[in-house]
C-alpha positions as CSV (number, residue, x, y, z in Angstrom):
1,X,119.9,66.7,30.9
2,X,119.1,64.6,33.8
3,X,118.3,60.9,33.9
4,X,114.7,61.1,34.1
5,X,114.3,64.4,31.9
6,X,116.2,62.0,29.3
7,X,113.3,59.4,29.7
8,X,110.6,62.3,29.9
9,X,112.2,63.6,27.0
10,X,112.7,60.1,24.8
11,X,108.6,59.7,25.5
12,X,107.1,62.3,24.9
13,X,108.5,63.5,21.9
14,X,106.4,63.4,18.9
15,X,104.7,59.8,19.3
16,X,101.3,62.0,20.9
17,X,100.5,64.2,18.9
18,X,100.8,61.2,16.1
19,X,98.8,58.3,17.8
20,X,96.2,60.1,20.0
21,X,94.1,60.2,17.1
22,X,94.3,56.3,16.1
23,X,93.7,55.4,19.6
24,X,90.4,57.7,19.5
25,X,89.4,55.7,16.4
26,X,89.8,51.9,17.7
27,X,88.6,52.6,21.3
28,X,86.7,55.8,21.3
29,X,85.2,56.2,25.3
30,X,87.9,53.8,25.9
31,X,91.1,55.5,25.0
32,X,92.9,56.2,28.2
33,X,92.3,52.6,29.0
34,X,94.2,52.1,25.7
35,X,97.2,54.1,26.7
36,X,96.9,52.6,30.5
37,X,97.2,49.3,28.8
38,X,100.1,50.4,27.1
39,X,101.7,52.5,30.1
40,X,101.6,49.4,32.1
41,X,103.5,47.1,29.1
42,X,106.2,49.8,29.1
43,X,106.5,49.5,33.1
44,X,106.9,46.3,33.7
45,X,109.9,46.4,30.6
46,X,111.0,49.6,32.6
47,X,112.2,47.2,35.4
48,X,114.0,44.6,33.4
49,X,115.7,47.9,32.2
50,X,116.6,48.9,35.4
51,X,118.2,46.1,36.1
52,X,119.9,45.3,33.1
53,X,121.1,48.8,33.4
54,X,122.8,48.9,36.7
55,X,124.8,45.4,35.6
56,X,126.3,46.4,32.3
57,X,126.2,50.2,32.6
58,X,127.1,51.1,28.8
59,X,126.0,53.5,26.1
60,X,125.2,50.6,24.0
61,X,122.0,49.9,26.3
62,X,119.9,47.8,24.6
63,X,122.1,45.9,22.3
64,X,124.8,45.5,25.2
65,X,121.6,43.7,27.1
66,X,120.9,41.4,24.1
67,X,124.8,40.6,23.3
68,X,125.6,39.6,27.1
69,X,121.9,37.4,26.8
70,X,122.4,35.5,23.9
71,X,126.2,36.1,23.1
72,X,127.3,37.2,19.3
73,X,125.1,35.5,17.3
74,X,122.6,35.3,14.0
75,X,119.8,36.5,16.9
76,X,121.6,39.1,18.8
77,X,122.4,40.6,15.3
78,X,119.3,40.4,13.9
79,X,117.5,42.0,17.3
80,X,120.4,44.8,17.3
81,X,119.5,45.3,13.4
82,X,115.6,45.6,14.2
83,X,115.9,48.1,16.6
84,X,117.6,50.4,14.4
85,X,115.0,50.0,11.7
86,X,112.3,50.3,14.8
87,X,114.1,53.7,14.7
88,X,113.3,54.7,11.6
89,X,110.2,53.8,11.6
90,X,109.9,56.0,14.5
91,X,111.5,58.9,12.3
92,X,108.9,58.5,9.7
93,X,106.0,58.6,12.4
94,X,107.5,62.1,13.3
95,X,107.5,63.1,10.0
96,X,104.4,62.1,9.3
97,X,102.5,63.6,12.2
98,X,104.8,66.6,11.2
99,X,103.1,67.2,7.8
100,X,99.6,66.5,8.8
101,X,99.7,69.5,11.4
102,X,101.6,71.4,9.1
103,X,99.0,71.3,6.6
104,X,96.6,72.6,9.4
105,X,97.5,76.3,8.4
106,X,96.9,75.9,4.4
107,X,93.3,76.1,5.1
108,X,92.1,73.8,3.3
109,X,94.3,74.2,0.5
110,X,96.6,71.0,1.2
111,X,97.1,68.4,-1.2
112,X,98.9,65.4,-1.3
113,X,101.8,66.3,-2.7
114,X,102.4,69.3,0.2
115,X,102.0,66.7,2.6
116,X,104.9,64.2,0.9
117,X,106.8,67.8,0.9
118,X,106.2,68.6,4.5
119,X,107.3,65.1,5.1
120,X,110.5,65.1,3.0
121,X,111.4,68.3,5.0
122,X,110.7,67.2,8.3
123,X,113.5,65.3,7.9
124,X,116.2,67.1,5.5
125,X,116.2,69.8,8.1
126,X,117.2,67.8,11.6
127,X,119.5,66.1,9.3
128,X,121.1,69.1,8.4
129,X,121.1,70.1,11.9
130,X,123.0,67.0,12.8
131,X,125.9,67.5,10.1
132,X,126.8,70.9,11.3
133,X,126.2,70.5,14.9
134,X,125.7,67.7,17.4
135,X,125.7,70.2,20.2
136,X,122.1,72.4,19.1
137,X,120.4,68.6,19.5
138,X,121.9,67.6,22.7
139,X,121.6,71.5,24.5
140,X,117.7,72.1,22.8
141,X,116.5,69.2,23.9
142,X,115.9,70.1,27.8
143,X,114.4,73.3,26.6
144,X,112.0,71.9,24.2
145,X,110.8,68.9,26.8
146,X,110.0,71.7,29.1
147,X,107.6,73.4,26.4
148,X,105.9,70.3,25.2
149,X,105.2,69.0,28.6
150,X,103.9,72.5,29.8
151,X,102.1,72.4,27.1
152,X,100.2,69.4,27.5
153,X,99.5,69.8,31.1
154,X,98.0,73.2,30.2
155,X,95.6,71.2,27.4
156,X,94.7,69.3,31.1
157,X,94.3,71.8,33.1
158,X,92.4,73.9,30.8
159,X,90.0,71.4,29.6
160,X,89.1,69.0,32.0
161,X,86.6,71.1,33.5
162,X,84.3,70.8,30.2
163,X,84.6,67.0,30.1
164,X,81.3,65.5,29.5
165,X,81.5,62.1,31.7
166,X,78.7,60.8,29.6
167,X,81.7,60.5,26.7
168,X,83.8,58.3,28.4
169,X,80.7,55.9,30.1
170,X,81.5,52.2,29.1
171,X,78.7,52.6,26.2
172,X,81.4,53.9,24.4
173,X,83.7,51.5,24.7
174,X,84.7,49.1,22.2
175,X,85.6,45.9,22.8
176,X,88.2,44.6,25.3
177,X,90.4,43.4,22.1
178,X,89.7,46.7,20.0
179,X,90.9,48.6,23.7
180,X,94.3,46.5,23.6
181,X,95.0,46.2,20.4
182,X,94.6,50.3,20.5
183,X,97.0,50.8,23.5
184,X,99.5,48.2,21.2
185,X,99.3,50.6,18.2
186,X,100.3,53.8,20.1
187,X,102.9,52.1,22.3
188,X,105.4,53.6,20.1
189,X,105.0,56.6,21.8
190,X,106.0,54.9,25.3
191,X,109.1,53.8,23.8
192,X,111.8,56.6,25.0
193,X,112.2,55.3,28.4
194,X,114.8,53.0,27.1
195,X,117.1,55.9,26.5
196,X,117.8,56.4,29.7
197,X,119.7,53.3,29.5
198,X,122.5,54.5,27.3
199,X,123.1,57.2,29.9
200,X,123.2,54.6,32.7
201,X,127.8,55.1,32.2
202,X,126.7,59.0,33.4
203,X,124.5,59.1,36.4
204,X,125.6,59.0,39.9
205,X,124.7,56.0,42.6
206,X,122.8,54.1,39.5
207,X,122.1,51.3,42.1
208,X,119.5,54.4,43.5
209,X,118.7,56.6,40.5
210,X,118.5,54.4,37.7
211,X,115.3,52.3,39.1
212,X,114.3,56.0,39.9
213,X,114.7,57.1,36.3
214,X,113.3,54.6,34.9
215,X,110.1,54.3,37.2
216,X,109.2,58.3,37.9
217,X,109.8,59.1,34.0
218,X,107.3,56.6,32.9
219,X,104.8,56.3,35.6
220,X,104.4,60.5,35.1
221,X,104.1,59.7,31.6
222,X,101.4,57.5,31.8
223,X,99.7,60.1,34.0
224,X,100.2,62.6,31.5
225,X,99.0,60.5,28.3
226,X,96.0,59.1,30.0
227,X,94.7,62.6,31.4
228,X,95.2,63.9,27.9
229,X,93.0,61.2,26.5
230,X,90.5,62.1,28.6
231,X,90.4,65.2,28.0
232,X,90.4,64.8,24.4
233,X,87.7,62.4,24.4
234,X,85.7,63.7,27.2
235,X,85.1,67.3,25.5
236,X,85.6,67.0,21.7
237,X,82.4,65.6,20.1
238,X,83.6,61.7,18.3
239,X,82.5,62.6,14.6
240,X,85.3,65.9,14.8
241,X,88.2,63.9,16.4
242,X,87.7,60.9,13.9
243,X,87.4,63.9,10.8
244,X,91.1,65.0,11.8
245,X,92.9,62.1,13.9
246,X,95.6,63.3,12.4
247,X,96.0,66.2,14.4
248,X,93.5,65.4,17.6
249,X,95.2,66.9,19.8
250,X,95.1,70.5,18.3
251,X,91.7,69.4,18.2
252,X,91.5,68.9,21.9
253,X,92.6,72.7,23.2
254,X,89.9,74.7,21.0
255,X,86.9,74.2,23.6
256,X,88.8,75.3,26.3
257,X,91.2,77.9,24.5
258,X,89.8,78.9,20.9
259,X,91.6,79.0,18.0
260,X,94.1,80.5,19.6
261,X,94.6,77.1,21.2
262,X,94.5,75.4,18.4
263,X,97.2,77.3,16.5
264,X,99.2,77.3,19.4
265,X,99.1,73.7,19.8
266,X,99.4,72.8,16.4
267,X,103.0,75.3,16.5
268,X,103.9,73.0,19.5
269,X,103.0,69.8,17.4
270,X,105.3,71.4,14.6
271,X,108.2,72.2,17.1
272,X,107.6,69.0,19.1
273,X,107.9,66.2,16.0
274,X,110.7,68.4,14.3
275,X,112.8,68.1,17.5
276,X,111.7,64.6,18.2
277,X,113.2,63.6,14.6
278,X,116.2,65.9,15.3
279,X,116.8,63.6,18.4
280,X,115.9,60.2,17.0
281,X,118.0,61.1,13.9
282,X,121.0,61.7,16.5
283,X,120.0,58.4,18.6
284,X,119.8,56.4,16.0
285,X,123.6,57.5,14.0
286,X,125.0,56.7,17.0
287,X,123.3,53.1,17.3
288,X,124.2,53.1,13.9
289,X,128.1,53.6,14.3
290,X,128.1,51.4,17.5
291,X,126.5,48.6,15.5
292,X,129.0,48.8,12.0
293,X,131.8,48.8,14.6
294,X,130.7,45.5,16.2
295,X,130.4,44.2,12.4
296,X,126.5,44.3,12.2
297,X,126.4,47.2,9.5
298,X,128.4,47.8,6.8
299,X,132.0,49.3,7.8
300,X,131.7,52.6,6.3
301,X,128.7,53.7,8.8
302,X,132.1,52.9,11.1
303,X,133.5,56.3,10.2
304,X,133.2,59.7,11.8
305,X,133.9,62.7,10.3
306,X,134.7,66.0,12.9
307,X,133.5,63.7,15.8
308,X,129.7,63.0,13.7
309,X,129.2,60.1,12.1
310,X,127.9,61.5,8.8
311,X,127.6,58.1,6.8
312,X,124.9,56.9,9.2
313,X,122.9,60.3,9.4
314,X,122.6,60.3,5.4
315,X,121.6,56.4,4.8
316,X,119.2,56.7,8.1
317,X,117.5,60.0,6.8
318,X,116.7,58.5,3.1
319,X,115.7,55.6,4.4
320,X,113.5,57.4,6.6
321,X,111.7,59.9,3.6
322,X,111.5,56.4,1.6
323,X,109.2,54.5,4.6
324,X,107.3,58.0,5.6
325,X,106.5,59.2,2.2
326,X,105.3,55.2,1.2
327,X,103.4,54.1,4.2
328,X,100.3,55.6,5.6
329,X,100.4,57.1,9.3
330,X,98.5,54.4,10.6
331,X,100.7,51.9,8.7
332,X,103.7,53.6,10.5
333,X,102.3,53.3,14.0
334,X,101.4,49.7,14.1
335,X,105.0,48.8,12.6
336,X,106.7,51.1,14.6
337,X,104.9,50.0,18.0
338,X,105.3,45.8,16.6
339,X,108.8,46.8,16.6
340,X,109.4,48.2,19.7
341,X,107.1,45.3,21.1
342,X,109.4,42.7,19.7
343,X,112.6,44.2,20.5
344,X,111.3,44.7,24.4
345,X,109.7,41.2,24.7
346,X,113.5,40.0,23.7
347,X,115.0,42.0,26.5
348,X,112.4,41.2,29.0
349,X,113.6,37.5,28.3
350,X,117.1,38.5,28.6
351,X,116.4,40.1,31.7
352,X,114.9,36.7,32.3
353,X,118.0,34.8,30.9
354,X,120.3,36.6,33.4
355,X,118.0,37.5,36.5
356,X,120.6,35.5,39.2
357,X,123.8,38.3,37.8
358,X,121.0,41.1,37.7
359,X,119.3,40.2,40.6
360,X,115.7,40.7,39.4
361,X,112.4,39.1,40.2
362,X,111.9,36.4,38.2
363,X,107.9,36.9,38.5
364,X,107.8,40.3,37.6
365,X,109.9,39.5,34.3
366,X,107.8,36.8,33.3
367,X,104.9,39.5,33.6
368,X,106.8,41.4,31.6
369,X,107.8,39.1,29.2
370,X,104.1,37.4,29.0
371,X,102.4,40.5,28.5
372,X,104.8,41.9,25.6
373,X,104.4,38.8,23.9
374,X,100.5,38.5,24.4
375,X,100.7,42.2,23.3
376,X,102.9,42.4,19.9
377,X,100.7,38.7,19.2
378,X,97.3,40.7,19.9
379,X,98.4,43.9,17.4
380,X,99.8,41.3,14.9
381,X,96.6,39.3,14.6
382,X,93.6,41.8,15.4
383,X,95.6,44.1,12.7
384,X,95.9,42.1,9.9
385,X,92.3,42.3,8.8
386,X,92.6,46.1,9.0
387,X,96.1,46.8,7.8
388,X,97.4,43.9,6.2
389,X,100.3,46.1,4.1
390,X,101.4,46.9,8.3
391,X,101.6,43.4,9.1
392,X,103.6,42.3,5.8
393,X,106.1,45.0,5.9
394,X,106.3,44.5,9.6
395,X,107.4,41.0,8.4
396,X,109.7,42.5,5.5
397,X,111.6,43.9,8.2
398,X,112.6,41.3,10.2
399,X,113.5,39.4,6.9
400,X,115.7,42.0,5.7
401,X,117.5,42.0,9.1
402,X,117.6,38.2,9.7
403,X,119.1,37.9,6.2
404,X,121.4,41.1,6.4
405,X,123.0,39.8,9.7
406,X,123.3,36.4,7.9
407,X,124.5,37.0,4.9
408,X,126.8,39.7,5.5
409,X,128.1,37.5,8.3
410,X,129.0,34.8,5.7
411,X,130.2,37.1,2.7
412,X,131.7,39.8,4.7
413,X,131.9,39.9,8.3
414,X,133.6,36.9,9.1
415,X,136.2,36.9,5.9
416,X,136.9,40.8,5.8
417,X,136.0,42.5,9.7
418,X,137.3,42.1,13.1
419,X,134.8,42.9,15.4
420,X,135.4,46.0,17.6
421,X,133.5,46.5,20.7
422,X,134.9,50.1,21.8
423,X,132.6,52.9,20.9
């Protein structure tokens, strides 16, 4: 799959048909501002990635970017160890958006403990999957892009002429701060385009197509999320899209299609988060194995069995059933995006830390790095009188990976390991 199908593919997985919904409910007439808002965070980080990509061209991406910033250290660690668990939280947002439009076609029959079901299998599956066969993930994935992105530009083209403009008039705004604070929480779904970075070792000229990548996938993305958003908001009435948020975007294709459109796109929500967790699940082993083999994970995540590192895809998928079956799905999008936010304010200061070797703007990275900051410090604070339990496990986690990196560091790491760099 090609550079920019990777970063196509990394965004628009399942993170849509999860957030649309909570976007709806904090900015209502305002929601593709939201996710233009949000759009414009990830492009401005999508440039310090370009750079950083074309100097240290390695599968390790992000972490190689923090290591050659900030050396081998408690921080680089620590940063390395949050995105991973950024991952996971990513996993359980899959799963979660998974069980809600899977509970669509009980009719009303759903229950709570279905939906902790749904969840638990959203993930067992794709784990499964990844066991056997490495190769289904990798060759389904082009395939499956193609049908979610057809999909949703159908949802566009098929709805936008029943928009009611009157729905998306600045009376039905919310305020500036709800607007950003709403494009913070569903900026999980922007994250992917840092994938393309681990393929940076693959591609061809990367001086040319990296920034090319990097730049088309996400701008077309943005295009793509804010066209849906007005489309949802312009044509389904408030009251119904804040009744199932859940599942809005199913919601979205009945004007235009019927219920035909609504089954079909809740089938596509089904296919779309269940391959999204299949490929997260794959991303994230593999982050997992290059991390225990530069001593920032336990050793035996180290280990690969038949070319699959088996240890990581069983300690990442319980993990994952633990957060998504304990946190609520708006819980899980704030956490996830605060994580994503903090990890890419870090690189867009690395980016600033080594702009004369990457040759980058320095302006343009202090945007970057400016708005992230102003961005994860908006969700954090505006947040925490909505979804305190967010906030504080949000904390939890950087705890547990401060204290990880620093303990197992002292007791282990430096006694018992030799760092290993090759992957």
């Amino acid at each position: 799959m090609g550079a920019i199908s990777i970063g196509i593919g990394g965004m628009v997985g399942g993170g849509i048909f999860a957030v649309l919904g909570e976007a709806v409910s904090l900015a209502h007439g305002a929601t593709a501002i939201a996710f233009l808002f949000a759009g414009l965070v990830a492009l401005l980080t999508a440039y310090a990635y370009s750079k950083l990509s074309i100097t240290f061209q390695n599968r390790g991406g992000t972490v190689v970017f923090i290591d050659q910033a900030f050396g081998n250290n408690i921080l680089s660690s620590s940063v390395n160890l949050m995105l991973w668990l950024s991952y996971l939280i990513t996993i359980a947002l899959y799963a979660s958006a998974f069980a809600s439009y899977g509970q669509t076609f009980l009719h009303g029959s759903s229950t709570s403990l279905q939906h902790h079901f749904l969840i638990t299998i959203a993930i067992i599956l794709p784990a499964i999957i990844n066991l056997i066969s490495t190769s289904f993930v990798s060759k389904s994935e082009f395939i499956i892009v193609l049908i979610k992105v057809t999909l949703l530009i159908l949802i566009i083209i098929s709805g936008i002429f029943y928009i009611d403009p009157d729905k998306l008039s600045p009376a039905h705004w919310e305020s500036p701060l709800a607007i950003v604070t709403a494009g913070m929480i569903i900026f999980v779904a922007y994250e992917g385009f840092e994938l393309i970075a681990n393929a940076a070792e693959d591609i061809k000229s990367p001086e040319k197509n990296l920034p090319k990548a990097f730049f088309t996938a996400t701008i077309f993305v943005i295009l793509l999320y804010v066209l849906i958003s007005l489309v949802t908001v312009g044509v389904v009435p408030e009251a119904q899209l804040l009744e199932a948020k859940d599942y809005a975007l199913a919601i979205a294709a009945k004007p235009a299609l019927g219920n035909i459109g609504f089954t079909v796109v809740a089938i596509a929500a089904l296919l779309s988060t269940f391959s999204a967790i299949n490929a997260t699940i794959y991303g994230n082993a593999r982050l997992g194995y290059f991390l225990a083999r530069k001593g920032e994970l336990p050793q035996e995540l180290s280990t690969l069995r038949k070319n699959i590192p088996s240890h990581d895809i069983i300690v990442i998928s319980l993990l994952s059933i633990g957060i998504a079956n304990a946190i609520s799905l708006n819980e899980i999008a704030i956490i996830g995006s605060a994580g994503f936010l903090l990890v890419f304010t870090i690189v867009n200061f690395a980016a600033f830390k080594l702009r004369h070797k990457i040759h980058a703007r320095a302006e343009v990275l202090i945007a970057a790095f400016t708005l992230s900051l102003a961005a994860l410090l908006t969700l954090i604070t505006y947040t925490y009188n909505t979804s305190p339990k967010a906030v504080i496990v949000f904390a939890g986690f950087i705890m547990i990976a401060v204290l990880f990196e620093l303990l197992y560091g002292v007791f282990v790491r430096k006694h018992f390991f030799k760092r290993n760099y090759q992957v």
